[in-house]
N, C-alpha and C positions, 0 to 999 in steps of 0.2 A: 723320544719315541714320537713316532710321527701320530700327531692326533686326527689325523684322514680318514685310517683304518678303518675309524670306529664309528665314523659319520658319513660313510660310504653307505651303498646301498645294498641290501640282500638282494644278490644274487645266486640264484640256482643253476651252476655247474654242471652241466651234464655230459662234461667230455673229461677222459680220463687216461692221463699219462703217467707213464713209470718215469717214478722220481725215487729219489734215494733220499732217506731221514732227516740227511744233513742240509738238501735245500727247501725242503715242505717251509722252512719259516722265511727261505730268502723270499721276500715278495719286491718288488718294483711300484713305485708312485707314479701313478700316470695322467698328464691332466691333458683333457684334451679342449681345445678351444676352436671356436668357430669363425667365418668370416663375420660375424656378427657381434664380436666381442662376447660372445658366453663362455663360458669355464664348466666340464665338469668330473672331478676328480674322482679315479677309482685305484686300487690295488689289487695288483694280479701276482701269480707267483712269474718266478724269471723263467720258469721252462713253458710256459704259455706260448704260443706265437701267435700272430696275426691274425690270420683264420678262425682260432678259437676266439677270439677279442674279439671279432665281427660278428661271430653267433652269438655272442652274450651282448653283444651294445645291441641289435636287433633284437633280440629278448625284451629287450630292457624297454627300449624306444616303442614298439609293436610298429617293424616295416620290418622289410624286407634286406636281406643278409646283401643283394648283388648291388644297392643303391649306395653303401657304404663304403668312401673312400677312407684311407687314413695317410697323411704325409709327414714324413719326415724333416724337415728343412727344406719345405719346399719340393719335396722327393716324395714318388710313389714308393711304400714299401709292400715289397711282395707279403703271400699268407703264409708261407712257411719261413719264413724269421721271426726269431724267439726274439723275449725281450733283454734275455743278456747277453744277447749280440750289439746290445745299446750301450752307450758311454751315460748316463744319467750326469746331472750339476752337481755341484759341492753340496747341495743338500737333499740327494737322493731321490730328485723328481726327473723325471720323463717329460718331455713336452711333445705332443703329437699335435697335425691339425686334424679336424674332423669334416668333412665335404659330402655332399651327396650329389651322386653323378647323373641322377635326375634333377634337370633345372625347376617341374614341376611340382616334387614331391619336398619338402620340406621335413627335417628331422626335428621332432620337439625334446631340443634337450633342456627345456625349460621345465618338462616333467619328470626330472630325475630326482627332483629333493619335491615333489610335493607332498608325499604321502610320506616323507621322512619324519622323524621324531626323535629329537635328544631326548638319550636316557642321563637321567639322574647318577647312577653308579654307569660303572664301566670296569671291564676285567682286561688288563694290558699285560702280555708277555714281553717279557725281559731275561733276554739272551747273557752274563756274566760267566766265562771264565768255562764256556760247554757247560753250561748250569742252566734250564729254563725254569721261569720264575713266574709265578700267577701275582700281579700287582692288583689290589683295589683302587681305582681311583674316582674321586667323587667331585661330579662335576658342581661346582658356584653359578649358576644363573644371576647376573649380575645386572640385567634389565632396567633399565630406568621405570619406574610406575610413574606413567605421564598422568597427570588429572582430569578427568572429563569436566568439561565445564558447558556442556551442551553443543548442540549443531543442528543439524535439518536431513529430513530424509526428502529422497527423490519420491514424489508419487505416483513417478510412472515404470519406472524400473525397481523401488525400493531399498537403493544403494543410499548409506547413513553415510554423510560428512559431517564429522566435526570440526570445533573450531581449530585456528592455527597451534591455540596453544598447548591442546589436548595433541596435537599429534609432533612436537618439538620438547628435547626436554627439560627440568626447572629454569628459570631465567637465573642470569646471575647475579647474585650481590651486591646492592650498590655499592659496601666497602669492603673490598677483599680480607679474605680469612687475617694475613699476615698485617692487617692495618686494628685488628679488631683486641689489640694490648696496646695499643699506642697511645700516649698521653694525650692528643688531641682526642681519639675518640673517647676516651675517660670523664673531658673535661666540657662540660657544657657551656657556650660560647654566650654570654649576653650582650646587650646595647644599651643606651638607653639613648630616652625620644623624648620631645618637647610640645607639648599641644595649645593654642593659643584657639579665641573663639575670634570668630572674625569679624563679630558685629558686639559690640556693647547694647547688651539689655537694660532698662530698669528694672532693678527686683527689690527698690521701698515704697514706702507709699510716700505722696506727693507733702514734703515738710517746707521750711520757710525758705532753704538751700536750694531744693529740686522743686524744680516743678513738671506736673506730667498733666497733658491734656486728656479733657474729659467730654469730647467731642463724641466720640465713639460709647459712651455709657450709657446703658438699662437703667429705668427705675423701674424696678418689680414692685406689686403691692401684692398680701398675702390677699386670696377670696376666700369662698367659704370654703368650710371643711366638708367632704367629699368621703362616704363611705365606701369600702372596694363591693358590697350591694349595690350601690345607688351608680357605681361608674362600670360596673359590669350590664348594667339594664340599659345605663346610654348609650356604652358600644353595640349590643345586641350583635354581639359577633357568631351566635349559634343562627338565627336568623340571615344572615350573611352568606355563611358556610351551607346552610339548605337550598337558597338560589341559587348561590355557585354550582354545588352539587346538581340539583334538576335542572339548570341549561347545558351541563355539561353531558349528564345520559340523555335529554334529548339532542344533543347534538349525535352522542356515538347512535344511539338509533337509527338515526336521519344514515349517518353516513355507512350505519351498519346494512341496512335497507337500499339502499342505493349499488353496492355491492351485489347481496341477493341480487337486485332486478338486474344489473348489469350480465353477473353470472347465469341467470337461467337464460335472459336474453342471446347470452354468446352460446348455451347447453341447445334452445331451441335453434337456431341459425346451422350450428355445427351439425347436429341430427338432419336438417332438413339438404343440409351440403351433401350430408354421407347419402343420405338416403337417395340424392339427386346424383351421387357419383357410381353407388351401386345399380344403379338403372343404367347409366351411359357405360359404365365398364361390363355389362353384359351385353351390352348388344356389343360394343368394340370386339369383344372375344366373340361374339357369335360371326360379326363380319369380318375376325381376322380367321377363323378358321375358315369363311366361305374363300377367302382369298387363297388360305394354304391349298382348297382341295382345287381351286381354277390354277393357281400357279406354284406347283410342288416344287418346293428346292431343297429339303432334310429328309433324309429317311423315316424320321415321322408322319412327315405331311405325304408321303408315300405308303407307308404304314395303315394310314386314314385312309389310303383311297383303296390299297385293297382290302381292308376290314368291311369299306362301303361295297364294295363289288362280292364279297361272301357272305353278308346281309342279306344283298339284291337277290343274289342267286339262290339262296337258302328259301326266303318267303316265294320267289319265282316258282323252284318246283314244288313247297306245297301248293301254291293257286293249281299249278297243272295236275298234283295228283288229286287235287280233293275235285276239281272240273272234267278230268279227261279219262279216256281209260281206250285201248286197245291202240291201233294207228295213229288216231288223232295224239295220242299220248306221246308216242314215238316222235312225230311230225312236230309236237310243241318241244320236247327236251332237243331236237336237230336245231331249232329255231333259236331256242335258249344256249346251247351251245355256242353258233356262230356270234350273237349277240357278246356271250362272254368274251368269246378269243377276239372279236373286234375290240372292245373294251380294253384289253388287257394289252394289245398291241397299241393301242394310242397315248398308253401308260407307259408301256416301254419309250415309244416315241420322247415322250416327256424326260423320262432317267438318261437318254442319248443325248438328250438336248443340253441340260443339265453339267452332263459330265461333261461335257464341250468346255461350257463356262467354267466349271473347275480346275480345267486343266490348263485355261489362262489364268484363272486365281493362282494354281500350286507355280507358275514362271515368276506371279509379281510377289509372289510369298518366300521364293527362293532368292532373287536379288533382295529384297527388303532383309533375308537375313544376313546377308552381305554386306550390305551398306550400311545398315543400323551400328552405332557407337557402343562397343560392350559398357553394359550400365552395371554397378551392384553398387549394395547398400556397404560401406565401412563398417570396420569395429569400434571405431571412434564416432561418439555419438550417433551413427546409426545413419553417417552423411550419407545421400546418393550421388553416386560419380559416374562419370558418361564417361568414356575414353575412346576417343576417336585414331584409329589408328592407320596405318599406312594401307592395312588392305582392307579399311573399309571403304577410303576415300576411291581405292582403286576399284572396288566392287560397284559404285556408284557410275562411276565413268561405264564399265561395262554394260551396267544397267541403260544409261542415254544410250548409249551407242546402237544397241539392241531395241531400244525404244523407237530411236529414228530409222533400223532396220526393216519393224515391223510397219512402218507406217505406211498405211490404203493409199493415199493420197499425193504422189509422190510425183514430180516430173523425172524424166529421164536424164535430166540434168543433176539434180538433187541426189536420184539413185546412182549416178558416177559416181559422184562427192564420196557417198556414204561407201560404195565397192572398195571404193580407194582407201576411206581410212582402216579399212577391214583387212586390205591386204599389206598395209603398212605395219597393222598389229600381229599381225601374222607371219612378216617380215622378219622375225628372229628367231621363231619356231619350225620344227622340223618335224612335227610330228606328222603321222599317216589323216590324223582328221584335216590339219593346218593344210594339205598339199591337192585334197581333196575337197576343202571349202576354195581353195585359190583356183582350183581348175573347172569347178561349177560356175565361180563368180565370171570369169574369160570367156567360160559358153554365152553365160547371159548376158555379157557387155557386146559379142559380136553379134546374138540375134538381134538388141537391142538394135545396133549400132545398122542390120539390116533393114528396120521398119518390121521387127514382126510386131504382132499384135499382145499388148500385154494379157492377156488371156490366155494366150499359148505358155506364158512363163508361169503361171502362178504355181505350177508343181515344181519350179526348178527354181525358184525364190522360197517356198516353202521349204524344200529341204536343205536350203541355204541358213533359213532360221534357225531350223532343226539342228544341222551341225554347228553352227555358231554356239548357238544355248548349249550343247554338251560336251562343246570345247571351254567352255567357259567352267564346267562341271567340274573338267578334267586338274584331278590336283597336281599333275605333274606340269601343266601348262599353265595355270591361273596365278602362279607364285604366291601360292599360300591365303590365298581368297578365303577358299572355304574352309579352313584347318581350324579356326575359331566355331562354326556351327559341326561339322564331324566330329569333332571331339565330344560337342553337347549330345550328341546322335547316338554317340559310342557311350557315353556314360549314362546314360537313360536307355538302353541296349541291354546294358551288363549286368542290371537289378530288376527285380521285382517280373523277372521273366516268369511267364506259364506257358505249359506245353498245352497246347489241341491237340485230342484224339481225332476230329475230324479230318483238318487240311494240317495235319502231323509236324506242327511250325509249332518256334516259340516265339510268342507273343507279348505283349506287354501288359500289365493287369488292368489299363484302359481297354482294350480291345476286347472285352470280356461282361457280360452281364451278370451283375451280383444284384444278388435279391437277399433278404433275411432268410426266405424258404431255403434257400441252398446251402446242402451240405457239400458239395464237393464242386471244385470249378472244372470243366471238361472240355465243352463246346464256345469257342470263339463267336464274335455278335455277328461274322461275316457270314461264316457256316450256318448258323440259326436264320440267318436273312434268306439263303439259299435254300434251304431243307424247310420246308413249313410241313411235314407230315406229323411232327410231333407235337406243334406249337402254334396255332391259329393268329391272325394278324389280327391286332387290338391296336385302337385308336386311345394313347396313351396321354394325349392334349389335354382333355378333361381332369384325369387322374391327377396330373404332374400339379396342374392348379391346386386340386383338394391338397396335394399331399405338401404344397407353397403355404396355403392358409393354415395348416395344421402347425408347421414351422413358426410360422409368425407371430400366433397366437401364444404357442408355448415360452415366444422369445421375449415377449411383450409382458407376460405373466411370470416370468424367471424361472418358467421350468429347470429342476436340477435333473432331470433324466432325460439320456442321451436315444431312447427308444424312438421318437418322432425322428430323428434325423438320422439314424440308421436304415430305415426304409426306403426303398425305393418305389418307383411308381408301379412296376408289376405287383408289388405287396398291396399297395393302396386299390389297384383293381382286383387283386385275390381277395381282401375283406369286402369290396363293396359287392361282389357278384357270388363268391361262393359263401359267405356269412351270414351277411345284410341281404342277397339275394337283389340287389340292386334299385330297391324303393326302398321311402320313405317309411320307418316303423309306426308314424301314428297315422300319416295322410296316404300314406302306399304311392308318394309321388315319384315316379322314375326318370325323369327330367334331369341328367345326369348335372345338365347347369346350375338347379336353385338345390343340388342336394352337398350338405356337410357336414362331416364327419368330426363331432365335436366331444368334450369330456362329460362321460355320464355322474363321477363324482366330481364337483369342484374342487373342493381339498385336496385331489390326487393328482399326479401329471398323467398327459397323457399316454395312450398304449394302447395295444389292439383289445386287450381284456379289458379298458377303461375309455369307452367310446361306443356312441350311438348314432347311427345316421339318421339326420331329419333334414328337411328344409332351409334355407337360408331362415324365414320367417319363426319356425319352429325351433330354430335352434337359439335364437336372440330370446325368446323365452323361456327354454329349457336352462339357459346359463342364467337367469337371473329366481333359479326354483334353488333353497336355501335346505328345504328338506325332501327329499325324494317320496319319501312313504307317506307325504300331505296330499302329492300333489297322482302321482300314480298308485294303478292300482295294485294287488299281492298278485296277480294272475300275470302283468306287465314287466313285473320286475322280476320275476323266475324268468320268464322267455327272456328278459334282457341278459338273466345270470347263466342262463345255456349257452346264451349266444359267444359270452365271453371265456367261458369254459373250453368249445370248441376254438376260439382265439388262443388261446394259452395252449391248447393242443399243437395248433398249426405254426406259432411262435413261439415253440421250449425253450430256443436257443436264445434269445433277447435278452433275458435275466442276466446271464452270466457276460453277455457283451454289454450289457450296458455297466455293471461290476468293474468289468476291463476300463471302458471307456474313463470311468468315475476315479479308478483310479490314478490313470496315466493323467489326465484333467489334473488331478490333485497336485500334482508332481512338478506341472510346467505352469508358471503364474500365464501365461499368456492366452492359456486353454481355459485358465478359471477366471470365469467373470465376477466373482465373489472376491478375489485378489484385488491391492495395491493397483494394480498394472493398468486393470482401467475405470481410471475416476473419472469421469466424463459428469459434464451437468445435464440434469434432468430435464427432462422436456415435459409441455404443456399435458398433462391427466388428460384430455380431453383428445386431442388430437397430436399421434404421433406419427411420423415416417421413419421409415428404415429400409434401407437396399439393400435387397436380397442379389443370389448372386448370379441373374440375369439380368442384372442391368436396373431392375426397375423397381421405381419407391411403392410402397403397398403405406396407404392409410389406416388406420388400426383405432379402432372403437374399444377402449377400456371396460367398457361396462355391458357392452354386448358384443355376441361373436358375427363384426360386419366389417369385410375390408374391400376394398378398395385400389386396385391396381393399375396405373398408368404404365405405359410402358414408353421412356422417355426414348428407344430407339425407334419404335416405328409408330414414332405420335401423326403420320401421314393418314393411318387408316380413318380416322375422323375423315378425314374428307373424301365425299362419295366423287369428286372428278379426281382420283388420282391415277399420275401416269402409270400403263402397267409398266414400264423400258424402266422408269424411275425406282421402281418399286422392286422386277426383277433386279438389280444392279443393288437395291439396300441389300435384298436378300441373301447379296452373293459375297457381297464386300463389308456388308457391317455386321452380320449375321455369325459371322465363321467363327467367332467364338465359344456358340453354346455348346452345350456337353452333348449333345447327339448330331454327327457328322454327317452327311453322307454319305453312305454305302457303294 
């Protein structure tokens, strides 16, 4: 009886043919193996055919029924041939191969026996004589128990190796089983041995025969007798022992002291650094945002400028209504008017200008995806591998080529050269753009070749770019250039889509603003950029700071709730204006720069219901207040407990996400910082960094809430001569990273 059957895998049948009594038990052994040398073996009845085999091995696998080959000897077999159309071997197996006709998709028949489990018993029928017969059969596990003799675990993955011995099994016997009655082993084997000394000692005393010299002899004489009082008082070893002892704790003193002053000396130094870094890093932030609103390149620092211009215009018309009244009123809001739409046109200017330069960044962002080496991280220790392939190298070439297209600077000599390698490349292609960039390039080599003036061409060189770059696009022309990044395009396309009610697209769930407040996602960030009747423009620079320091602080203190980084920065300006009302609770300071939003109980992590805004100053001292009800008073700490009440109103949803978060965390060691996975050494109590994920290291005060941020990409702003050309061009090319794009 074939023992398969029974260690095959439950599978659930759902297809159903008339079969007759007598073959329900004929079944077929079928093993099927891959190009890969895998095996894996099932039984089917014989009136099964092809087709239903492929619905149940795709069951089984989770892919898809059309990817499933199966061959014969090297033979497709069709899906309606049964299996007793098969000749099976002398010992009633089937051999099939198994292929998938997607070169991309891989079939894991490696998880067909994982979730399997030998049973102990087993019930086997047995066909005798038209007699079926229920057999018990009880399986022997026969497993070697290897012995653990220790080993080592990984401390960054977790994975336990033991030693070689523990995982091979017992060694074998120095004398085999059938040597262990044998008269030699019975008989114990002796020798014997001879010992001589190899120098002659004297051991008599010196008689009339020997003689031994006495060159080397003591004469001792007895002194006086010496009582263990009288020779303990001449040692004085307790006296001894108390001078040892008192130069030895004045030494640790000295050296315990030396310590101290070293330590408060590096405490004073470190505080006077922070305190010198928190001065130079406000003003850096206050001249880098003068800089975003003189040279705007992110929809934020756009953002900024019309938040400034509906400021402007908000205080404008109260000055004119509380000063003016009848014509003159009229004549000031005509004036205020044109004022704005001037304004607001030199801003557009600016977004024109802008989008220009972008749309030479999105040229050199589209060859750089071309030409760059496909990289990923292995399964095998977690190597990184570059793979440089045939059509990146080729995608680089397009890139020069295109490069010395574009070039200002060009003689008429140089521009043949480059016509010519253009229409060489073109030279094998037939398509409509190929025949139409070859008969552009001919126009402009005979004006050329007339003396007209290059200034007459620059439209007929421009759309010479133009076609070039979207022939290069083109995947029917590029020979498979861009099939490595369209594919990425297609599979970040196919997930995590939302629909807009607005501009009626689906979108990707980047293109969309998620706050804690939202219960339902509707409106895309494009359509919200467009429509401001619902939504007033807020300068969100500030915020995104407080909501960077609130991070840090929790990351620094091992906050275990995920509530601080589930916020975004529209939540952290909903608490600071509709909450907190936008000042300071003890100094009523509105200085959006010195104000921070820190935890009202230490013991607790932070949250919207466990946070008070005060001052940078006021908050370095609130964090170091141990009991709240010493230090405030009953009337201060009710208004604080409304405050928080109304929080917990406007954040219901937080509880149950940050539940989620804590538990998915729990699940994957690489999410829990409390896991194995990362043992990383401790850094100096006094002064820590950590990069955050714009780039830049923020210095971190253990003991009060003071940080400190460098931003190591645009460390230029420190110097008051810097180029603006230099400046615009970081902004354009180093900048493209951060999480708020342009619009």
């Amino acid at each position: 009886m074939n023992s398969e059957v029974s260690l095959s895998c439950d599978i659930n049948f759902h297809y159903h043919q008339e079969s007759s009594p007598e073959n329900t038990l004929d079944k077929v052994t079928v093993k099927f193996y891959t190009t890969d040398a895998k095996v894996f073996t099932q039984s089917f009845p014989s009136f099964y055919n092809i087709g239903v085999i492929k619905s149940n091995l795709a069951e089984l696998f989770n892919c898809h029924k059309e990817i499933i080959e199966l061959l014969f000897r090297e033979e497709h077999i069709p899906d309606e041939t049964r299996l007793e159309q098969f000749i099976p071997d002398k010992y009633g197996i089937l051999e099939i191969k198994l292929i998938s006709k997607d070169r991309t998709v891989k079939i894991p028949i490696e998880n067909a026996y994982k979730d399997l489990t030998v049973p102990d018993i087993i019930t086997v029928q047995v066909e005798k004589e038209n007699v079926v017969s229920e057999v018990v059969v009880e399986i022997d596990n026969r497993a070697i128990e290897k012995p653990f003799l220790g080993g080592y675990r990984d401390a960054q993955t977790g994975i336990q190796y033991h030693h070689g011995y523990s995982q091979t099994g017992p060694p074998k016997p120095k004398i085999p089983p059938e040597m262990k009655n044998h008269r030699d082993t019975q008989t114990y084997f002796t020798r014997n041995r001879k010992t001589e000394n190899e120098n002659a000692r004297a051991t008599q005393v010196p008689t009339s025969s020997i003689y031994l010299p006495s060159l080397c002899d003591k004469i001792l004489i007895a002194g006086p007798y010496e009582t263990a009082e009288e020779r303990e008082k001449r040692l004085d070893v307790e006296r001894k022992v108390r001078t040892i002892q008192r130069f030895f704790r004045a030494w640790q003193i000295k050296r315990h002291l030396k310590e101290l002053s070293a330590e408060y000396e590096k405490r004073v130094k470190s505080d006077q650094e922070r305190e010198e870094k928190e001065r130079r890093e406000d003003e850096e932030r206050r001249k880098k945002d003068l800089m975003n609103k003189v040279f705007p390149m992110k929809s934020q620092d756009f953002a900024m400028l019309y938040s400034m211009v509906d400021r402007w215009k908000k205080s404008e018309i109260e000055r004119i209504t509380s000063i003016s009244c009848g014509a003159a009123k009229i004549a000031d809001f005509y004036l205020l008017l044109e004022k704005e739409i001037e304004i607001l046109q030199s801003i557009n200017r600016l977004r024109n200008k802008v989008k220009k330069d972008l749309e030479i960044k999105k040229v050199i962002d589209f060859f750089d995806a071309i030409g760059n080496p496909i990289e990923w991280n292995s399964d095998y220790k977690q190597i990184h591998i570059a793979m440089d392939t045939l059509e990146a190298q080729k995608g680089r070439e397009y890139y020069d080529l295109y490069k010395r297209l574009c070039g200002k600077y060009l003689t008429n000599k140089e521009r043949f050269e480059i016509y010519s390698g253009i229409k060489e490349y073109l030279h094998t292609h037939s398509c409509t753009e190929s025949q139409e960039i070859v008969s552009l390039i001919e126009r402009v080599c005979e004006l050329i070749a007339r003396g007209m003036s290059s200034s007459y061409l620059t439209a007929l060189q421009k759309r010479i770019e133009g076609l070039v770059f979207h022939h290069f696009k083109l995947q029917g022309c590029n020979g498979g250039v861009t099939n490595h990044m369209m594919k990425i395009k297609r599979e970040h396309m196919t997930k995590n889509l939302i629909y807009c009610r607005s501009c009626q697209r689906l979108k990707p769930v980047e293109s969309f603003t998620i706050h804690a407040r939202l219960e339902k996602i509707q409106t895309c960030t494009t359509c919200k950029w467009l429509d401001k009747a619902e939504e007033p423009w807020i300068d969100l620079s500030p915020y995104k700071f407080i909501l960077r320091q609130i991070r840090n602080y929790e990351t620094l203190h091992h906050g275990k709730s995920s509530i601080a980084f589930i916020l975004q920065n529209r939540d952290i300006h909903f608490i600071l204006t509709v909450i907190w009302h936008g000042h300071s609770v003890l100094s009523e300071c509105n200085d959006i720069y010195q104000l921070r939003l820190v935890r009202w109980k230490q013991d607790t992590e932070w949250s919207p219901w466990n946070c008070i805004l005060l001052t940078l100053e006021e908050a370095k001292e609130h964090l170091r207040v141990q009991n709240l009800e010493d230090v405030y008073e009953k009337e201060f700490i009710k208004h604080i407990f409304n405050k928080h009440a109304l929080a917990r109103k406007h954040f219901k949803h937080l509880t149950s996400y940050d539940k989620h978060f804590a538990k998915f965390t729990e699940r994957n060691p690489k999410l829990n910082k409390t896991s194995n996975y990362y043992n990383k050494p401790s850094k100096d109590e006094c002064d820590t960094d950590v990069d955050n994920e714009d780039g830049k290291t923020e210095y971190k005060d253990s003991s009060s809430m003071s940080f400190v941020t460098t931003d190591h990409r645009h460390f230029q702003f420190i110097d008051e001569n810097v180029d603006v050309n230099e400046y615009i061009h970081s902004r354009i090319y180093e900048d493209s990273g951060d999480d708020d794009d342009y619009k």
